[in-house]
C-alpha positions in Angstrom: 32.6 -61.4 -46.3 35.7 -59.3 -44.5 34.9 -57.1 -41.5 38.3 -56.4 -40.6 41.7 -56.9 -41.3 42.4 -60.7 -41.3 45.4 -62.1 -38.7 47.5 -63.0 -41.7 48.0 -59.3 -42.9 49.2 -58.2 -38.9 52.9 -59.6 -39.2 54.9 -55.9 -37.7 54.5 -55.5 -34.2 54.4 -51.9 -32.7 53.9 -50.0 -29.1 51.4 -47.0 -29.0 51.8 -44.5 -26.2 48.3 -42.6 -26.8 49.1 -39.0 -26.2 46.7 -37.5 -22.9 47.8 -33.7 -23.8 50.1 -31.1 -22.1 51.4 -31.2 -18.8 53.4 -29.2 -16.8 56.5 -30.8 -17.7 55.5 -31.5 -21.6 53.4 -33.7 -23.3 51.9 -36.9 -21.0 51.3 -40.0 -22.9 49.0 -43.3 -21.2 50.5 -46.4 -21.0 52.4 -48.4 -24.1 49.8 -51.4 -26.1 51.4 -53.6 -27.8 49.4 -53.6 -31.6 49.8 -56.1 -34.0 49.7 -54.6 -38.1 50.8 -53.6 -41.1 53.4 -51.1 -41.2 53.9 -49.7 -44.5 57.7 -47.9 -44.4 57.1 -45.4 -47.2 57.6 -41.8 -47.3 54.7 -39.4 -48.3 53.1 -36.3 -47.9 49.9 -36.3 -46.2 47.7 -33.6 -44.6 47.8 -33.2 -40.7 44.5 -32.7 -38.9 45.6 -28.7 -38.9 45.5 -28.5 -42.7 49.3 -28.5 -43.5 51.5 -30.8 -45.9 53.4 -32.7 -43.6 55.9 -35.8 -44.8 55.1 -39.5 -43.5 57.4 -41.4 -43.5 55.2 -44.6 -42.4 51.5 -45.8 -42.3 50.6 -48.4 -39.8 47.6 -50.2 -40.7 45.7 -52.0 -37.9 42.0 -53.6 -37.0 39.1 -51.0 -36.0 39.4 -49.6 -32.1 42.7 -48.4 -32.0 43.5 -45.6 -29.9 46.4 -43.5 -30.5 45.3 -39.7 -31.5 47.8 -37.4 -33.6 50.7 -36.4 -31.3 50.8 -40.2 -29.6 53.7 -41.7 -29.6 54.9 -45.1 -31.7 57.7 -47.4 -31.2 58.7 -49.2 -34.6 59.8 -52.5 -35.2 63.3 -51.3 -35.3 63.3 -49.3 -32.4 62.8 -45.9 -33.9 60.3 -44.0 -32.2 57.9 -41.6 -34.1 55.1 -39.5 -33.6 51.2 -39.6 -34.8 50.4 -37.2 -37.5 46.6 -38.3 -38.0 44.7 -41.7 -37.1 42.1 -42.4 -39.7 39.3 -44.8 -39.7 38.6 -46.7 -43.2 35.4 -48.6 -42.9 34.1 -50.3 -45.8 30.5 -49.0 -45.1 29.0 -52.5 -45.7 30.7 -53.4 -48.5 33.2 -56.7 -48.6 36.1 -54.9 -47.6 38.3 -55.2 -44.3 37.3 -52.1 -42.0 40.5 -50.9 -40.5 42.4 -47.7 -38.7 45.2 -46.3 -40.9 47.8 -44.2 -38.8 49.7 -41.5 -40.3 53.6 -41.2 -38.6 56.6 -38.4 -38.8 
């Protein structure tokens, strides 16, 4: 039975700066983690925590206990670095699917 995510689907490698809220000199971030997952390059639109249509243009997939809340920021694979529109958790509720944290980025 799956409980999470299984090692063979975490081939992309990014860096999460989870974002600690304004500062005095502009948003403060904690330090980078290194996360292993699924990074899934496609552009869509999603809705951001605040209700608007926003457009994604990538959804990281990665195991349960993730912390990166919307406004962290992501460094990609390539180098590009993006920004956390929502982190969602996906939990199979007891059913034989991988429980995981899907992450929304601009």
């Amino acid at each position: 039975m799956l409980t999470v995510l299984p090692s063979f689907m975490l081939g992309h490698v990014v860096s999460v700066e989870p974002y600690l809220g304004a500062g005095a000199y502009g948003p403060r971030f904690g330090p980078p983690v290194t996360v292993r997952c699924f990074l899934d390059e496609q552009t869509r639109t999603v809705r951001a925590p605040a209700g608007q249509e926003v457009t994604s243009s990538s959804t990281v997939y990665a195991r349960p206990g993730l912390v990166c809340p919307a406004e962290s920021r992501v460094t990609l694979p390539d180098g590009r670095v993006t920004r956390v529109i929502a982190r969602l958790d996906r939990s199979g509720g007891g059913m034989p699917t991988p429980d995981h944290v899907e992450v929304q980025l601009l």
